[in-house]
C-alpha positions, 0 to 999 in steps of 0.5 A: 077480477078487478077490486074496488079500488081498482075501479074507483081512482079518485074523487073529483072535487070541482065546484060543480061537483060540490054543487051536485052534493045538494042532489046526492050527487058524486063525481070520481075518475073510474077506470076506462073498461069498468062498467056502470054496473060495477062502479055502482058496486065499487061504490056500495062497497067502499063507502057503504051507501045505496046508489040509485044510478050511474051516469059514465061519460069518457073525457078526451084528452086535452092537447097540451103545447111544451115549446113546438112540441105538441101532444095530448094529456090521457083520455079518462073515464067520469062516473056521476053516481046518484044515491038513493034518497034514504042513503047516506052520504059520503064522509069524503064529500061532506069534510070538503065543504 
């Protein structure tokens, strides 16, 4: 059985994930074989809130070039999870501004 803090690895603080904040709106890297259902109680679990709804998206990795030598960074998971609008946000997001 996986923890939450297996399944959540860490936030993503771009600036169009700082923009989505205005939407309750929050991005974090996920481990690749956790599902939409787990992450949202990963997240209900971590930081006490209400997710409405989880969007996943698997990241290609990039190809990267040292020299002549080429090779490609690791593919990832991303998870964009929407809370519902009486929640709360999330502390960790809302110190970034």
């Amino acid at each position: 059985m996986k923890t939450a803090h297996d399944i959540i690895i860490k936030p993503i603080i771009t600036e169009s994930s700082m923009n989505n904040m205005a939407l309750k709106k929050y991005t974090f890297k996920v481990d690749k074989d956790a599902n939409k259902i787990e992450i949202g109680k990963a997240i209900e679990q971590l930081f006490g809130v209400k997710v409405d709804k989880v969007n996943t998206m698997n990241v290609r990795g990039r190809e990267k070039r040292v020299g002549a030598n080429k090779g490609f960074t690791p593919s990832w998971k991303k998870a964009i999870v929407t809370l519902k609008p009486d929640s709360k946000g999330i502390e960790f997001f809302e110190n970034m501004n």
